[in-house]
C-alpha positions as CSV (number, residue, x, y, z in Angstrom):
1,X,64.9,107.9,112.8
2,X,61.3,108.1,112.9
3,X,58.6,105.3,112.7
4,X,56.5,105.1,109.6
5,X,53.7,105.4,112.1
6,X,55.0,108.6,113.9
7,X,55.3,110.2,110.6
8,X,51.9,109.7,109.1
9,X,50.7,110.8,112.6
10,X,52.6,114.1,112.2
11,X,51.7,114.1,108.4
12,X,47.9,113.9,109.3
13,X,48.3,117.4,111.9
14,X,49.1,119.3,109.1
15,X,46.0,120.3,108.1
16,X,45.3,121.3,111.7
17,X,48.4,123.7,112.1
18,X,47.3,125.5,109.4
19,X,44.3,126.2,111.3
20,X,45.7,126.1,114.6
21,X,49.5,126.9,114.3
22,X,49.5,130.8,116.2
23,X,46.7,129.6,118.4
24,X,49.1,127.0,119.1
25,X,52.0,128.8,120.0
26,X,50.6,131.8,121.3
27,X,49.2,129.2,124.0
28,X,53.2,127.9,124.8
29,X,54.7,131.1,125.0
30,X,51.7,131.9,128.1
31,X,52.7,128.5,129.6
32,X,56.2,129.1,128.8
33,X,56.9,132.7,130.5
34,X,54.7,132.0,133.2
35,X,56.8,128.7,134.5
36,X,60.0,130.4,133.6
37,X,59.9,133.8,133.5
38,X,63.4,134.1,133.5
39,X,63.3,133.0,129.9
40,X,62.0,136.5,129.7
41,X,65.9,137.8,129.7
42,X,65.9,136.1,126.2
43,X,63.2,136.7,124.2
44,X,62.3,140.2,122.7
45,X,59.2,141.6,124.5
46,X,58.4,143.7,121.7
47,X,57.7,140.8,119.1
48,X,56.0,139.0,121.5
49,X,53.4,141.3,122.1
50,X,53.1,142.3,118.4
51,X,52.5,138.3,117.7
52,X,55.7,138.6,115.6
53,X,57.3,135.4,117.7
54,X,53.8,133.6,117.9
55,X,53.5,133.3,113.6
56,X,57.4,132.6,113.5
57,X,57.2,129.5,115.1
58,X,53.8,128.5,113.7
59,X,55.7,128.7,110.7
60,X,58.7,126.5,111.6
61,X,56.6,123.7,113.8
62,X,54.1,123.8,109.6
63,X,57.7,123.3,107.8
64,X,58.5,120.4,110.5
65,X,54.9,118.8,110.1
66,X,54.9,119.1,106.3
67,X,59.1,117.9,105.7
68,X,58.7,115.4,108.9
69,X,59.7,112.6,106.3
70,X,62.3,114.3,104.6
71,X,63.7,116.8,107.0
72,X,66.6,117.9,105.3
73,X,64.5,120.2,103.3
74,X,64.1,122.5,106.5
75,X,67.6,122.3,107.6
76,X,68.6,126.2,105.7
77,X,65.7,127.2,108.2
78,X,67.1,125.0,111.0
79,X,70.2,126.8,110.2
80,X,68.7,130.3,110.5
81,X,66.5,130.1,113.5
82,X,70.0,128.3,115.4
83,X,72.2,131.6,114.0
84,X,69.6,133.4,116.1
85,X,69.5,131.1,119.2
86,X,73.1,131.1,119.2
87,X,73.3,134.9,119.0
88,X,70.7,135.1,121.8
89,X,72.0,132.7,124.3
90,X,70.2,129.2,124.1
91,X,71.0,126.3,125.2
92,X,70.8,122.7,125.3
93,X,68.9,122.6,128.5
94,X,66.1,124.9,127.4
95,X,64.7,122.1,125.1
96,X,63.0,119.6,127.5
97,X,61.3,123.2,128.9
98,X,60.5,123.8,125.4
99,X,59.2,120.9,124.4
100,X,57.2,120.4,127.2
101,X,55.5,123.3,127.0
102,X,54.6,122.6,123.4
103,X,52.9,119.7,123.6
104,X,50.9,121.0,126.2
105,X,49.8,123.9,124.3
106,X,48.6,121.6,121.7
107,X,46.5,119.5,123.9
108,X,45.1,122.7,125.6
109,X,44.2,124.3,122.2
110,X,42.9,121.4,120.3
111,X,41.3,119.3,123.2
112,X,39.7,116.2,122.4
113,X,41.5,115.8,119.4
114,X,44.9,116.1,120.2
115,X,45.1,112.2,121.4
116,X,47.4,110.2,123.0
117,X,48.7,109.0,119.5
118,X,48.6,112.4,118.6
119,X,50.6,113.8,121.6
120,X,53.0,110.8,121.5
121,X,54.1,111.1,117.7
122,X,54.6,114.8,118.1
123,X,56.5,113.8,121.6
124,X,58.8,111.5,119.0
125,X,58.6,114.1,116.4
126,X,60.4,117.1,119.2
127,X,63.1,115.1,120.7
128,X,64.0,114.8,116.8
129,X,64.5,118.1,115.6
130,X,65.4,119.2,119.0
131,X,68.7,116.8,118.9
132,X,69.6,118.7,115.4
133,X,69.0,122.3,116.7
134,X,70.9,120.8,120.2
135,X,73.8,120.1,117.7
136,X,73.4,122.3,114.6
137,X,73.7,125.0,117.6
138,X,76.8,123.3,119.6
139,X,78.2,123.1,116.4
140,X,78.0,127.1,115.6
141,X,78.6,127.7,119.6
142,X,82.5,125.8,119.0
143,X,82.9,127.1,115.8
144,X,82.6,131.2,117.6
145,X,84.9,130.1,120.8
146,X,87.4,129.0,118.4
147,X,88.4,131.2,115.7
148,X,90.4,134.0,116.5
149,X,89.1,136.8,118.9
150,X,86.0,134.6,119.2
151,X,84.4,134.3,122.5
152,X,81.0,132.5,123.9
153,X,78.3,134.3,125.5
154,X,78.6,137.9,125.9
155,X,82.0,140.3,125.7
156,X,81.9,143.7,126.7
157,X,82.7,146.9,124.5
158,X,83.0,150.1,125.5
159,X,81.0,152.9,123.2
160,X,84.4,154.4,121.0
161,X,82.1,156.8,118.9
162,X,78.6,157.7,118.2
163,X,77.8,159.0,115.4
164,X,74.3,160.7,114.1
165,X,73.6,159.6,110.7
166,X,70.5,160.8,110.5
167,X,67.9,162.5,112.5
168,X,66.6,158.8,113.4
169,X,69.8,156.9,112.9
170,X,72.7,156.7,114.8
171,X,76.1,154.4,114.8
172,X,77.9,153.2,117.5
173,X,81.4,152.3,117.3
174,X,82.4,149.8,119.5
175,X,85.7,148.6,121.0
176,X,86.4,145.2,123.6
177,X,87.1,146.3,127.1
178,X,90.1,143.8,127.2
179,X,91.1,145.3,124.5
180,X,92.2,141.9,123.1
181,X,91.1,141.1,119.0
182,X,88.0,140.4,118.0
183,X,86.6,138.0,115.4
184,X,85.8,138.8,111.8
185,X,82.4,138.3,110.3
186,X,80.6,138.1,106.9
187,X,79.4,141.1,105.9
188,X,75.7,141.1,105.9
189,X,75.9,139.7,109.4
190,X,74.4,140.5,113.4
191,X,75.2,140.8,116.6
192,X,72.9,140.4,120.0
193,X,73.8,143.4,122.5
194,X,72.5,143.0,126.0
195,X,71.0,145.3,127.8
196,X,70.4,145.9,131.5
197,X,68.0,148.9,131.6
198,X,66.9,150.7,135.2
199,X,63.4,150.7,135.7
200,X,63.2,146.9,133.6
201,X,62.8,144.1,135.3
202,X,64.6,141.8,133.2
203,X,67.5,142.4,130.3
204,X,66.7,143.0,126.8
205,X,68.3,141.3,123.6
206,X,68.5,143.1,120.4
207,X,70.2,141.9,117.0
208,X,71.7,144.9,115.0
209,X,73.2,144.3,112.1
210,X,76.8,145.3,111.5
211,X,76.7,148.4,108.9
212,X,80.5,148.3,108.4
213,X,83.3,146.1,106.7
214,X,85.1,143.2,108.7
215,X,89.1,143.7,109.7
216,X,88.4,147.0,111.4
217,X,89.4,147.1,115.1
218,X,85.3,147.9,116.0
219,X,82.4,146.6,115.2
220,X,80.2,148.9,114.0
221,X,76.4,149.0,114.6
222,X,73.3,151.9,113.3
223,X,70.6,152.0,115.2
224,X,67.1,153.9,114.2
225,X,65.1,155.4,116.5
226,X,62.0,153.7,116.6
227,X,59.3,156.2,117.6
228,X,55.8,155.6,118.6
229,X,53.1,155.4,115.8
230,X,49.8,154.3,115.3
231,X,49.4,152.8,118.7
232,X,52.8,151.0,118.2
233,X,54.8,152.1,121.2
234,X,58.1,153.6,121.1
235,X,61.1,151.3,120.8
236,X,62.4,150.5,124.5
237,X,65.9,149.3,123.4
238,X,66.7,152.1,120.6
239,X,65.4,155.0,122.4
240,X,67.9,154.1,125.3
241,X,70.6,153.7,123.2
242,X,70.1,156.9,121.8
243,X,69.2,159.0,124.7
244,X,71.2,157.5,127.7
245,X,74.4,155.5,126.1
246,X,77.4,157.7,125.6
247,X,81.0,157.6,124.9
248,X,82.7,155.2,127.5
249,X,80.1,153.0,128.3
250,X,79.4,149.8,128.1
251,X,77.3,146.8,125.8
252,X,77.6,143.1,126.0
253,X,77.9,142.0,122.3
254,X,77.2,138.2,120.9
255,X,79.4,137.0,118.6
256,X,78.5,137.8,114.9
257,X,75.9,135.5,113.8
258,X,73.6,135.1,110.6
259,X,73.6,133.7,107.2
260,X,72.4,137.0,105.3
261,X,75.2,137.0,103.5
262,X,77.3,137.6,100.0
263,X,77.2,134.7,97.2
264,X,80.3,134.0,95.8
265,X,79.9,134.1,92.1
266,X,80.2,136.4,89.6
267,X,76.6,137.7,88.7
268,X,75.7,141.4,88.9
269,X,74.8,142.8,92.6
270,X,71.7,144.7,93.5
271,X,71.0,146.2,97.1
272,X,67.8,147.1,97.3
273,X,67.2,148.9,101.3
274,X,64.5,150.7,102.8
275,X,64.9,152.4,105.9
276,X,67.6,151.0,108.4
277,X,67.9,148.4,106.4
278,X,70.4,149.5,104.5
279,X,73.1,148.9,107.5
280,X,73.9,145.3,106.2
281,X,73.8,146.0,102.7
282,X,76.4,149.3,103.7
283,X,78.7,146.5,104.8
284,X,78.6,144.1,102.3
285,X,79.0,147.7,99.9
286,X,82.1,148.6,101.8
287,X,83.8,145.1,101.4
288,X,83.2,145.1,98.1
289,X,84.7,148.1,97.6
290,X,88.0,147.4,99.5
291,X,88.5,144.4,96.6
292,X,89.2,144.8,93.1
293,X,85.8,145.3,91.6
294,X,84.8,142.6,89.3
295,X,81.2,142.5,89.6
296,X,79.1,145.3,88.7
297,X,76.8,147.0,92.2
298,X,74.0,148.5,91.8
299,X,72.4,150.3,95.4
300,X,68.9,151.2,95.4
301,X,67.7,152.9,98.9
302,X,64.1,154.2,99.7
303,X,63.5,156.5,102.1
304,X,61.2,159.5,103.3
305,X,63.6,162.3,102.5
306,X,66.9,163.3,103.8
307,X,66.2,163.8,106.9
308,X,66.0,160.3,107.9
309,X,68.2,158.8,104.7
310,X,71.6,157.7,106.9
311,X,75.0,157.4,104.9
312,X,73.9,158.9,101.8
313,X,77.1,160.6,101.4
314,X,79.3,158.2,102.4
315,X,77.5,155.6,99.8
316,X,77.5,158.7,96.7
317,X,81.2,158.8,97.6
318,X,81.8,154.9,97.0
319,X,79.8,155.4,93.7
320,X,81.8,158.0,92.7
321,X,85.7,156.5,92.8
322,X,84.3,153.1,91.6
323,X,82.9,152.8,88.2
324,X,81.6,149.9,88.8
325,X,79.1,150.9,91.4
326,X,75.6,152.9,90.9
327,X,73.7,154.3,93.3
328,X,69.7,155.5,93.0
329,X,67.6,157.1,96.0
330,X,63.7,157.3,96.0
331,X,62.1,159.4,97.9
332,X,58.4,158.8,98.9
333,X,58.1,162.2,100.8
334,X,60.8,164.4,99.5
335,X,61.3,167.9,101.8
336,X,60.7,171.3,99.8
337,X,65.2,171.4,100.2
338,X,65.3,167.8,98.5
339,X,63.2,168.8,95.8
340,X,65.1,172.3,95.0
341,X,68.4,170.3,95.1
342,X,66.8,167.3,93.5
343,X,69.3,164.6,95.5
344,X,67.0,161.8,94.7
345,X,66.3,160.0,91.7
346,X,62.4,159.1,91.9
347,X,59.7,160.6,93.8
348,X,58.1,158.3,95.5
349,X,57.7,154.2,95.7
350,X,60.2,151.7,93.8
351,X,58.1,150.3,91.2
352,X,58.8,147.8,88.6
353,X,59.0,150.1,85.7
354,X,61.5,152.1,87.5
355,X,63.5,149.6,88.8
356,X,63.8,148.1,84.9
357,X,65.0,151.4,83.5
358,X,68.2,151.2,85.8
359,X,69.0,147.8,85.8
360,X,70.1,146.5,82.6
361,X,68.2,143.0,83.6
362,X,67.1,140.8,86.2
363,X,69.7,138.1,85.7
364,X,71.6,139.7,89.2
365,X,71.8,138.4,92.9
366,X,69.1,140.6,94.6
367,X,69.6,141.7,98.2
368,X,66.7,143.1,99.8
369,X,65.9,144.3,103.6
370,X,64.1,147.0,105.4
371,X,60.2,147.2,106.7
372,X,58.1,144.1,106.4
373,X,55.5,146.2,103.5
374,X,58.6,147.1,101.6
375,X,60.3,143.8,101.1
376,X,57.1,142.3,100.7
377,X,56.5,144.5,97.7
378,X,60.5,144.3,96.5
379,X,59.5,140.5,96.6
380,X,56.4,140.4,94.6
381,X,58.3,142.9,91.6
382,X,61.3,140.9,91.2
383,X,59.1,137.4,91.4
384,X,57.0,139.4,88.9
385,X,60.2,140.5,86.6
386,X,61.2,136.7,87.0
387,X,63.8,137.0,88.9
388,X,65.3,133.3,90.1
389,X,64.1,131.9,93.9
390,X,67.9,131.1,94.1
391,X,69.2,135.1,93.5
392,X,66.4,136.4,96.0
393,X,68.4,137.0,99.2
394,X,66.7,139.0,101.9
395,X,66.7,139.5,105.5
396,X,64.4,140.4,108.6
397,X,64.4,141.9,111.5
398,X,63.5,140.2,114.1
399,X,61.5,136.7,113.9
400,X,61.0,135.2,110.4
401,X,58.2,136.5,108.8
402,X,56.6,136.0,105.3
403,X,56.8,137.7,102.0
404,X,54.4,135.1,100.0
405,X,51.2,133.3,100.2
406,X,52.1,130.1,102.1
407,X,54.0,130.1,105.4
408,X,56.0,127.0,104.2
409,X,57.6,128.8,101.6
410,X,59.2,131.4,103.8
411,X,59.9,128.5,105.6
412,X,62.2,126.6,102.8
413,X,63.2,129.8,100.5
414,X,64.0,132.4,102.9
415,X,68.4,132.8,101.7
């Protein structure tokens, strides 16, 4: 437990994160790598330099600062970030490094008025919320080992298929290399793979969802492409699964991790995807599917055109033998063949309108995921429709990020 002391301390730096939060932790990530740059085989490269990793713990170290006195409120975001350590490798030892690092970001960014007290409370403050992630994560590690065909660490599968999906997606199909079982998952959920790349001088980590259903004897993964545009360079990790990974070789998979996941109830279902981000909503679809279909599905996906729109077919076939689900596709750049054969519903972006004239209403559990502009804009619609915080449910790629005003309330509403 915290002193009262402590926590007013850590109440009264709230108003300075909000300043000073990415200053803050763009500062401990320099100190971090450059102490341990073998903590370098962990994180993604990518987000860090995009600042991606920098505003998603700004965020979390706000939530801590603002819910210090009542920190079960941030344990759903306590719960996340751990599904991701877990998936990724961390451990109990990398805390002291972590927090040490922290606290000496803050004093180099805020200077004279980071003070002892200051320092001290937040020192307090760390070993706190490092003892729950310490557990919450032991917890999630024991819980992997011990089911059935569950495993700590990394496993490696051998490459069983690869399918093109599209001209910038492609599945793998994966199988163990013991060929011993492997665990089940939720549907909606990740995996890490591992990646030792010539050239690189340390591995890279990537978490891809899993795009089919649980109880097959692979785990399936779609990956896009990700090309370089407007000064964003091209994906390091996707472009060498697509051009240099074949049949018969192999990844080192996590076990399945995340809490993007189905409700159990019995409201309505809509997927709403942009992009890749249909692949978890394609597995939660296909598990629906193999169960006697109570609840009504309705599968909204956005897209340029065909070219790039992966398992159309495969979801217009699901649509077709159950009754029960629809399926709509928009188009925001349809090709001059999509609009002879008009396979598309709307030309161009989901809007509000639209999205009202094919769902009967908004009382439904919403599942959204693709690009960071497009959920931010499926956010603001549905909030606008008034659609319930509780039947949001949506997922990122990569670090947390934020689809509202305030970074706290990503912080404590993200399902």
């Amino acid at each position: 437990m915290l002193s009262e002391q402590t926590i007013r301390i850590i109440k009264s730096t709230v108003p300075v994160l909000e300043v000073h939060g990415t200053a803050i932790t763009r500062r401990f990530y320099e100190l971090l790598f450059t102490r341990h740059p073998e903590l370098l085989n962990i994180f993604n490269h990518t987000n860090q330099k995009q600042g991606r990793q920098q505003t998603a713990l700004s965020n979390a170290v706000y939530a801590a600062a603002v819910h210090i006195d009542h920190l079960a409120a941030i344990l759903p975001t306590v719960k996340q970030i751990a599904q991701k350590h877990c998936s990724l490798g961390v451990k109990a030892e990398h805390y002291p490094i972590v927090g040490q690092n922290l606290l000496e970001a803050i004093k180099d960014v805020l200077g004279e008025a980071a003070t002892d007290e200051i320092i001290s409370a937040w020192a307090e403050a760390y070993g706190v919320i490092a003892d729950v992630f310490i557990q919450t994560e032991q917890e999630m590690y024991d819980h992997a080992a011990g089911q059935a065909g569950g495993w700590q660490g990394f496993r490696r599968f051998v490459v069983e298929r690869k399918v093109e999906e599209s001209d910038v997606i492609t599945s793998f199909y994966l199988v163990p290399e013991d060929q011993q079982e492997i665990t089940g998952f939720e549907p909606g959920q990740y995996v890490s793979v591992k990646l030792t790349i010539p050239g690189q001088t340390y591995t890279h980590i990537r978490q891809y969802s899993l795009s089919d259903a649980p109880g097959r004897p692979y785990y399936r993964i779609s990956v896009k492409r990700e090309e370089a545009i407007d000064g964003k360079p091209a994906g390091t990790v996707s472009n060498y699964l697509h051009r240099d990974v074949s049949v018969g070789d192999i990844l080192e998979l996590s076990v399945p991790a995340g809490d993007f996941t189905l409700k159990k109830d019995d409201k309505p279902i809509v997927f709403i995807s942009g992009g890749v981000g249909l692949t978890p909503m394609v597995s939660m679809l296909n598990s629906i599917a193999e169960q006697e279909l109570l609840r009504s599905v309705t599968f909204v996906h956005a897209a340029r055109n065909s070219h790039v729109h992966a398992m159309k077919a495969h979801v217009a076939e699901l649509a077709s033998k159950n009754e029960q689900v629809h399926s709509y596709v928009c188009y925001s750049d349809p090709s001059e063949t999509d609009r002879e054969a008009r396979n598309y519903d709307k030309e161009g972006y989901i809007d509000l309108p639209w999205l009202k004239s094919v769902l009967s209403d908004q009382d439904a559990d919403f599942y959204f995921c693709g690009p960071i502009p497009f959920m931010k804009a499926v956010n603001r619609m549905l909030r606008e429709w008034g659609v319930k915080d509780e039947n949001l449910h949506y997922e990122f790629f990569g670090p947390a990020g934020s689809l509202v005003e305030h970074p706290i309330e990503t912080a404590t509403s993200a399902q």
